[in-house]
C-alpha positions in Angstrom: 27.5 -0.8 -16.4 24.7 1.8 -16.7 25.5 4.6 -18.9 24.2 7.6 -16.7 25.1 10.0 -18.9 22.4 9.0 -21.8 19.3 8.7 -19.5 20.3 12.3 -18.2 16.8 14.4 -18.5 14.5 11.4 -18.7 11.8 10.9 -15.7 13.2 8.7 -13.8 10.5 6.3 -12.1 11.3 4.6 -8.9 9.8 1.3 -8.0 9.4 -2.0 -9.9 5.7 -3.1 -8.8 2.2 -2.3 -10.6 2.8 1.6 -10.2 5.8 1.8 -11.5 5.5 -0.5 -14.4 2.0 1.3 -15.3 3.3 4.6 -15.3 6.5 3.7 -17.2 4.1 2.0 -20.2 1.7 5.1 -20.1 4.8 7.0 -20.6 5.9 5.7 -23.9 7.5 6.2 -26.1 9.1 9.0 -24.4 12.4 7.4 -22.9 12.2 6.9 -19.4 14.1 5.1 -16.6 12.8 2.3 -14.0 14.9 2.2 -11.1 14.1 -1.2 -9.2 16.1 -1.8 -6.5 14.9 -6.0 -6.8 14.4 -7.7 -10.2 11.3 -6.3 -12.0 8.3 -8.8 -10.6 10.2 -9.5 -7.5 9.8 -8.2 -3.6 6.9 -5.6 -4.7 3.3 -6.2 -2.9 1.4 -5.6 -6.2 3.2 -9.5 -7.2 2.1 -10.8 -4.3 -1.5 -9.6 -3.9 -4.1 -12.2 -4.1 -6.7 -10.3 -4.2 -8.0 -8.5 -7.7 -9.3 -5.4 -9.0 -12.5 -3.8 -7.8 -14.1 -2.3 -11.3 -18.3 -1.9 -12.1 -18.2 -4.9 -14.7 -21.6 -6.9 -14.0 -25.0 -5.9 -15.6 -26.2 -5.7 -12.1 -23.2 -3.0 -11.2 -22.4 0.8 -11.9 -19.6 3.1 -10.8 -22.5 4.8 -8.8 -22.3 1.8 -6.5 -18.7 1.2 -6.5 -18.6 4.7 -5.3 -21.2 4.4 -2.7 -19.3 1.6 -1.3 -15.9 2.9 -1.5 -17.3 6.4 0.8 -18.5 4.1 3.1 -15.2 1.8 3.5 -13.4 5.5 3.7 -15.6 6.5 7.1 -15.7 9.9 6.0 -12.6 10.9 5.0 -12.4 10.0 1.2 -12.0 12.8 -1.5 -15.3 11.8 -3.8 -14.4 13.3 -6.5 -11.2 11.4 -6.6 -13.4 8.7 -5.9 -15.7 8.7 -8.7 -13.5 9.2 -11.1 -10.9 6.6 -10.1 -14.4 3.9 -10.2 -15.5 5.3 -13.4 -12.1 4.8 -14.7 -12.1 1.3 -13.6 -13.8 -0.8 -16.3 -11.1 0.9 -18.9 -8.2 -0.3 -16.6 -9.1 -3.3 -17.0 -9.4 -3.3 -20.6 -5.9 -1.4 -20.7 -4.8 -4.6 -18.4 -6.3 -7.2 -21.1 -4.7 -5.4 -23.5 -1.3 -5.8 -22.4 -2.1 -9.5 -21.8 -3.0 -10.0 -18.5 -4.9 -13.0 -18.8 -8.5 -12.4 -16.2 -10.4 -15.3 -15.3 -13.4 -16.4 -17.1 -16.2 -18.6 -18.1 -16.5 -20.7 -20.9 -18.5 -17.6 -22.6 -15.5 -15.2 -22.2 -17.2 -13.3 -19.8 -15.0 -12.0 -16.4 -15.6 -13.9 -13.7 -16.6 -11.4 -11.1 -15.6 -12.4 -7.2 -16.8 -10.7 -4.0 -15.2 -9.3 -1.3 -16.4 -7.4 2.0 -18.0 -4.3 2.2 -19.0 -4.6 -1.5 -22.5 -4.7 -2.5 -21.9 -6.4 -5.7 -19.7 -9.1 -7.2 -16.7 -6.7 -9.1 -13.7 -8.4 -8.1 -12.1 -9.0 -11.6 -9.4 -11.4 -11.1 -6.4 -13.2 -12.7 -5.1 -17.1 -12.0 -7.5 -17.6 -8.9 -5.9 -15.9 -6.1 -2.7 -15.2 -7.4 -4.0 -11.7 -9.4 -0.9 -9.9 -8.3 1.1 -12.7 -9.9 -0.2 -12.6 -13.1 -0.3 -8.6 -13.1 3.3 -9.0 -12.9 3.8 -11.4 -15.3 2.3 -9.5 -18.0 3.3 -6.3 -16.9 7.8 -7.1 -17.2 6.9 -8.6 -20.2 5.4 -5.6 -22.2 8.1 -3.3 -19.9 11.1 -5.4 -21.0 9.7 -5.3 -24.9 9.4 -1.2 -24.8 12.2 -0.1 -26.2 11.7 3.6 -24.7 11.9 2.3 -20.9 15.6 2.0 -19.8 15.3 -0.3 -16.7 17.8 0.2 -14.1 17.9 -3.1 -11.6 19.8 -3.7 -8.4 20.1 -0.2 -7.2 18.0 1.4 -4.8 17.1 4.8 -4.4 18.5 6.8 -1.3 18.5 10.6 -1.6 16.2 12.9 -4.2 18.6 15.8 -4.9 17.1 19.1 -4.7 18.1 22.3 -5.7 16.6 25.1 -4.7 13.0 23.2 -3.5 13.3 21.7 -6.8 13.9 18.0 -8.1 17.5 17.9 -9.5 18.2 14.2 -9.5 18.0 10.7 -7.7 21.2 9.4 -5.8 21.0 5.9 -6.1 23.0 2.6 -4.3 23.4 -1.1 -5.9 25.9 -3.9 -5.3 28.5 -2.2 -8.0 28.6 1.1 -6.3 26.6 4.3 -6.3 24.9 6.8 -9.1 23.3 9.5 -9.8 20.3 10.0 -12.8 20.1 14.1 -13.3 16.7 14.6 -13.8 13.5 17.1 -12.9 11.0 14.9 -12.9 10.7 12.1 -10.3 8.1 9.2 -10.0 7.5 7.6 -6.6 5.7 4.2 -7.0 7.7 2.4 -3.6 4.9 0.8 -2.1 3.8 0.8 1.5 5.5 0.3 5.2 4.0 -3.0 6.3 7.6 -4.4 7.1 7.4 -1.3 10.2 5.6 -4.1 11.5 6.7 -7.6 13.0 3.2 -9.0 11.5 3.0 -8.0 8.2 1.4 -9.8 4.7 4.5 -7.0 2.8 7.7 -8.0 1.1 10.1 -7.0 4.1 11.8 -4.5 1.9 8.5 -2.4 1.8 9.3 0.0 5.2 8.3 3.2 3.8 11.4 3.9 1.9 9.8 6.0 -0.5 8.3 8.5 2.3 11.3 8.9 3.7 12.7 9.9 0.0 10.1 12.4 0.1 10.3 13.3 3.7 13.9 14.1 3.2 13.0 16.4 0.1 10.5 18.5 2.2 7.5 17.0 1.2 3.9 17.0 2.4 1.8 13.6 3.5 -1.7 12.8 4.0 -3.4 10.2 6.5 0.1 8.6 7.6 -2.0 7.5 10.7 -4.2 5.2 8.6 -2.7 1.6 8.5 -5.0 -1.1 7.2 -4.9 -4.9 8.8 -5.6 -7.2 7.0 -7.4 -9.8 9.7 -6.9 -12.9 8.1 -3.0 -13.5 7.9 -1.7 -17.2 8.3 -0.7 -17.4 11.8 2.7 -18.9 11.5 6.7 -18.3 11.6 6.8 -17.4 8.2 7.8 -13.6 7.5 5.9 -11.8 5.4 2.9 -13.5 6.1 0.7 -15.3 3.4 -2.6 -13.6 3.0 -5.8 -15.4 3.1 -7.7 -13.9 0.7 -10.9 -11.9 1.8 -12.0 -13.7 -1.5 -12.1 -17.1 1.1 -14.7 -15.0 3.1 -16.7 -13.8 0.5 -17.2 -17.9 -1.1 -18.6 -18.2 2.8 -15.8 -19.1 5.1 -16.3 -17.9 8.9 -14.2 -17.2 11.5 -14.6 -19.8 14.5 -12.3 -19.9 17.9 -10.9 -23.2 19.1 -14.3 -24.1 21.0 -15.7 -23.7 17.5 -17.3 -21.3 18.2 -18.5 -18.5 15.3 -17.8 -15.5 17.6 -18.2 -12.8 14.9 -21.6 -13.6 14.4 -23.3 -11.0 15.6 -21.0 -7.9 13.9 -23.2 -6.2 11.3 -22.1 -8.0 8.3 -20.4 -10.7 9.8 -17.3 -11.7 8.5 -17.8 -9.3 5.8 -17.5 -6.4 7.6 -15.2 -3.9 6.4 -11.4 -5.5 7.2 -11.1 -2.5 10.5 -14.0 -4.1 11.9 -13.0 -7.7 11.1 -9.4 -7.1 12.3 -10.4 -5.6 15.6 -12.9 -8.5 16.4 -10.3 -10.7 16.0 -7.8 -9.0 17.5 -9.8 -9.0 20.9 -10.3 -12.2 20.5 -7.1 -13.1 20.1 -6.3 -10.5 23.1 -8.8 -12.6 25.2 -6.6 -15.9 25.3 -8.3 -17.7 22.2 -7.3 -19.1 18.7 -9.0 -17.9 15.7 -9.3 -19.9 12.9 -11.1 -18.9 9.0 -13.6 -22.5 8.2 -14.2 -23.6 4.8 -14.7 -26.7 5.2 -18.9 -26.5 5.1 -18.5 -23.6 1.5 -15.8 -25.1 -0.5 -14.4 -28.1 1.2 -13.0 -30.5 -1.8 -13.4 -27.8 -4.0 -10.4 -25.2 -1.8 -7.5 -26.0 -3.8 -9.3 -25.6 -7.3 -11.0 -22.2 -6.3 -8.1 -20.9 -4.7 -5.0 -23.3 -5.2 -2.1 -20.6 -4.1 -3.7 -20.1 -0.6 -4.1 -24.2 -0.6 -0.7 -24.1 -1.3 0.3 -21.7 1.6 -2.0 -24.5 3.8 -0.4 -27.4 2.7 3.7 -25.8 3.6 1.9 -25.1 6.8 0.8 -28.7 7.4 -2.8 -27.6 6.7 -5.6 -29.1 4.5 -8.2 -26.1 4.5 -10.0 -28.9 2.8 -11.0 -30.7 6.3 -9.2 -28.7 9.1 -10.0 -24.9 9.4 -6.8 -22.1 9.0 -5.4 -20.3 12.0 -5.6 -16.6 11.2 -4.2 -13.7 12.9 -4.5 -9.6 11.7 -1.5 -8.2 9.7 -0.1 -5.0 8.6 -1.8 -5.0 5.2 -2.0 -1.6 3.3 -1.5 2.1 4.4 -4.2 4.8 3.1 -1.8 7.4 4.0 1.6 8.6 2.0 2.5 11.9 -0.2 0.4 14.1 -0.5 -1.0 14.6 -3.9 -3.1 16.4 -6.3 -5.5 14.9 -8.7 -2.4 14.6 -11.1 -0.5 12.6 -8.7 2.3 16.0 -8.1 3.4 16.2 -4.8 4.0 19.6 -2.9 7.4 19.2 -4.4 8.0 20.4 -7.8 9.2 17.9 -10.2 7.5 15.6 -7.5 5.5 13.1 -8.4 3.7 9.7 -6.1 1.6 6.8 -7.4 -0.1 3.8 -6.0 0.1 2.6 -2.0 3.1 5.3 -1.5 0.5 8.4 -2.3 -2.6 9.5 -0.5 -4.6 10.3 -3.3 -7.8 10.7 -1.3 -9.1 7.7 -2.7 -9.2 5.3 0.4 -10.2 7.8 3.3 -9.7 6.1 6.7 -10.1 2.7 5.7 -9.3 0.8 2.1 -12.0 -1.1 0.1 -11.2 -4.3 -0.9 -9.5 -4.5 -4.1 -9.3 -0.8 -4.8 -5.9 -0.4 -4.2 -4.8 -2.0 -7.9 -7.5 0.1 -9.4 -6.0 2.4 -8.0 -2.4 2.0 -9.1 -3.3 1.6 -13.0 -5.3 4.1 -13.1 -3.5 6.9 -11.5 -0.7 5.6 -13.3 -2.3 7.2 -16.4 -2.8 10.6 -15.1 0.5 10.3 -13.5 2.2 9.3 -16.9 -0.1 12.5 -18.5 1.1 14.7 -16.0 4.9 13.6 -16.3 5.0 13.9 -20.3 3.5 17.6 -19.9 6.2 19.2 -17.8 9.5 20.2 -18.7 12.4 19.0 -17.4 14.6 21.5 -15.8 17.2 19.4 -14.3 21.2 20.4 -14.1 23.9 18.3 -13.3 24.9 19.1 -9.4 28.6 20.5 -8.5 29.0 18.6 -5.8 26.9 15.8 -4.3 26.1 14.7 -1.2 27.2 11.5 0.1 25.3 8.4 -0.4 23.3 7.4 2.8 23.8 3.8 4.4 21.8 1.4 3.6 18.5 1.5 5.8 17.6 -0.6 8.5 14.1 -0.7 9.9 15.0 -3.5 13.0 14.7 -0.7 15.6 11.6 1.3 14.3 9.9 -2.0 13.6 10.3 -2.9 17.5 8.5 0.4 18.7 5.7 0.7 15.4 4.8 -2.5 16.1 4.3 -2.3 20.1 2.7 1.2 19.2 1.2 1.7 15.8 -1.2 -1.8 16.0 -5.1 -2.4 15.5 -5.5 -0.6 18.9 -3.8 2.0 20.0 -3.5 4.4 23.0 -1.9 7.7 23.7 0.5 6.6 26.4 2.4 4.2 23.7 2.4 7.0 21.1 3.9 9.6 23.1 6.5 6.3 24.1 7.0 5.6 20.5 8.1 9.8 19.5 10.2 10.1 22.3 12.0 7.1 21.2 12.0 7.6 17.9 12.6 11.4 17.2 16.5 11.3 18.5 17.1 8.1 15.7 14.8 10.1 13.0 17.3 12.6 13.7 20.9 11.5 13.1 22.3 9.7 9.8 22.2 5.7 11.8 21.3 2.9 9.2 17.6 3.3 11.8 17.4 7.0 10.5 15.2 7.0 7.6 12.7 4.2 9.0 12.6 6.3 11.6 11.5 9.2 10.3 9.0 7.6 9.3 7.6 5.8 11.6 8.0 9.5 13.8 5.3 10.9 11.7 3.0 7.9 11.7 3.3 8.4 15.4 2.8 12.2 15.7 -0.2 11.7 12.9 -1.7 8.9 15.1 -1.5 11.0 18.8 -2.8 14.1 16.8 -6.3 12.2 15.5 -7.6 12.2 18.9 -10.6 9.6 18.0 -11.5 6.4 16.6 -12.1 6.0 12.6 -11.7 4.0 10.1 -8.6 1.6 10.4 -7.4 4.2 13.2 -8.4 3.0 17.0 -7.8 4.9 20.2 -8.9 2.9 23.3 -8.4 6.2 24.9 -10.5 8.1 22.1 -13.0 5.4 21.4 -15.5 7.3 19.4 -15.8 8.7 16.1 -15.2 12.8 16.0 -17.8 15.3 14.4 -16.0 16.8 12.6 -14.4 14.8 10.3 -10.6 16.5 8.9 -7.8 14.5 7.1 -4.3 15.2 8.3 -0.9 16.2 7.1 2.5 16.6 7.8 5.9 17.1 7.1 9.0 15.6 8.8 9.7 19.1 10.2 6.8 19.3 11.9 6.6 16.3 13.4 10.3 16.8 14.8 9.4 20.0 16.3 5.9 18.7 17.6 7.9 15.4 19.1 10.6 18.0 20.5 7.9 20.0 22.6 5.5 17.5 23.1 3.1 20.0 22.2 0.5 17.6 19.6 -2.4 19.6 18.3 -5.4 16.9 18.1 -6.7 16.7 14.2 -9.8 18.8 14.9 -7.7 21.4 15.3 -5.2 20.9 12.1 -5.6 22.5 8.7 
């Protein structure tokens, strides 16, 4: 049984996947706890990502064209100076990574093996085990965690309410299989991931449906971008739930995408199948939309040689009753990443004080409109460190509560998941999104197991029927073109309940 009393006053991090395990090493040795509501490695996208970490390593290479890239991928919406310190950073998280013994691929020399993925102008993927980066990450990661005596880590319960006291961080009330608890604290780490179980297609651990948004949501704070969902357009198309990712990697060793005729119908898109993934996704999706099959070839690139180059996507294959060897993959776009989450400054604080968000949860202005490949784990270790920085600077202020609230049910996304899904896709229109916020804003509202999900999906929607045109991973069929003027968006749940109540959405040209 967890002693609550003893980690009283210690930031209290919540979230048990690359984030949350960065930010907790950067943070010793000052105690700290990890609140996981799975086993540390387990049901967190950062363990599952195949893809690795985009960092300026090769002598061909420089942060000034990571950056260049990374603008482009954002469509005009990306905070560069974020940006160029987050790719200048890079090469040093990946040190920091070696250090704590992830093990990177290489050549007999010792030298990284750099991999490339679209929209990149260089090879500066650094990966770890092939394809299975995020596996590795992980592996590492729980081992130097578990072997830092200063992180107390807190497994089985999930976070359901942050306590506040007078707009302030108090405390996190927290749920697990033995009952409920709650860690007194002033300072508050969000590292929760994204929302891609919101959707029915989704690459996500199904426990990743924006539970740490609507944490923050329910504390009053602000969010960036929430219309911004990235999908990844090569998904296995199967049964299987969350759906295994085939690597952009695939793509970038030369695989195309080919319909059932065999026909390659991508061909003439301005970079082909390396386009960035909103292109990709939506030339698939029409595709797909048009009655066809779409399928990713490697037979003619790797052919033999699949399974050694990337033998957990092989593996996927092979479950499916595929040989990517000598029959091409059927592929299908999936709810991948979102770009937009808490707001945050360039130390990771949220609006709230004693608030602070790190990795897919946050919008730190780093991904704009429309991830580049591989950034996102950049990302995560190294925000993690200005995080941690940040964290370790402020005083705690917390005080045990009088009386708490009660605990909130357990959240179920089933009924948001139905609407986001029919609404919230690779192409949208305003007719569904006005649908999808009158169906969700009376659920968002009450205390249902479907409440929190809502209210999260109800700003998504609101966000999405605001940004009246068509950018980045955001498409309007009803606003096909790209605005002038190009604004990023924010919101809080209060004003998306009171902009669902009236109906009255202001479109993002017009928003601070």
């Amino acid at each position: 049984m967890t002693d609550v009393a003893r980690l009283a006053g210690r930031p209290v991090i919540i979230g048990g996947g690359l984030a949350g395990l960065m930010t907790a090493l950067e943070l010793a040795p000052e105690p700290v706890v990890l609140l996981s509501a799975a086993p540390l490695g387990s049901d967190a996208s950062s363990a599952i990502a195949q893809g690795g970490l985009a960092a300026a390593m090769g002598n061909d290479d420089s942060p000034e064209l990571h950056l260049a890239d990374t603008l482009a991928a954002g469509d005009g919406l990306c905070d560069e100076a974020i940006v160029r310190r987050i790719v200048e950073a890079a090469p040093r998280a990946i040190d920091r990574l070696a250090a704590l013994g992830v093990a990177f691929d290489r050549d007999a020399g010792g030298t990284l093996q750099l991999g490339l993925e679209a929209a990149h102008a260089r090879r500066r993927i650094v990966h770890a085990a092939g394809a299975a980066t995020g596996r590795e990450l992980m592996r590492a990661l729980v081992t130097a965690v578990r072997n830092t005596a200063s992180i107390s880590v807190v497994e089985g319960f999930a976070a359901r309410r942050l306590l506040v006291e007078n707009g302030v961080i108090a405390g996190v009330l927290a749920a697990g299989g033995t009952g409920s608890m709650a860690l007194a604290t002033g300072r508050v780490v969000l590292a929760t991931g994204g929302v891609g179980a919101l959707f029915r297609d989704t690459t996500n651990p199904l426990g990743c449906f924006g539970q740490g948004l609507a944490l923050a949501a329910r504390a009053g704070a602000a969010f960036a971008d929430l219309e911004f969902v990235q999908f990844h357009p090569t998904a296995l198309d199967g049964v299987l739930r969350p759906m295994r990712l085939v690597s952009e990697a695939v793509r970038g060793e030369g695989a195309v995408l080919i319909d059932e005729t065999g026909r390659r119908f991508l061909a003439e898109l301005p970079g082909a199948e390396l386009a960035t993934r909103d292109a990709v996704a939506r030339g698939v999706h029409r595709h797909l939309a048009r009655g066809h099959r779409v399928f990713l070839d490697a037979r003619a690139c790797l052919g033999a040689g699949f399974a050694d180059r990337f033998p957990t996507i092989a593996g996927y294959c092979n479950d499916a009753g595929i040989d990517p060897a000598r029959e091409p993959i059927p592929v299908r776009p999936a709810a991948h990443y979102h770009m937009g989450g808490v707001a945050v400054d360039r130390e990771g604080r949220s609006t709230v004080p004693g608030l602070w968000a790190c990795g897919e949860v946050a919008s730190s202005g780093l991904h704009g409109a429309n991830r580049l490949a591989s950034n996102s784990l950049t990302e995560a270790v190294v925000v993690a460190g200005w995080v941690a920085r940040s964290v370790a600077a402020s005083a705690d202020t917390h005080h045990v509560a009088n009386a708490l609230p009660p605990v909130p049910v357990r959240p179920d996304p089933a009924f948001a998941c139905d609407i986001v899904s029919s609404s919230l896709g690779v192409l949208r229109d305003g007719e569904s999104l006005r649908e999808a916020v009158a169906a969700l804003l009376p659920i968002a509202s009450g205390n249902s197991p479907a409440a929190d999900p809502a209210a999260v999906a109800l700003m998504m929607a609101v966000s999405a029927l605001g940004r009246e045109e068509s950018r980045g991973a955001h498409s309007r069929s009803d606003f096909p073109l790209r605005s002038a003027a190009a604004r990023r968006s924010r919101i809080t749940l209060d004003a998306a309940q009171q902009a669902a109540a009236s109906l009255d959405f202001l479109p993002i040209a017009r928003s601070a």
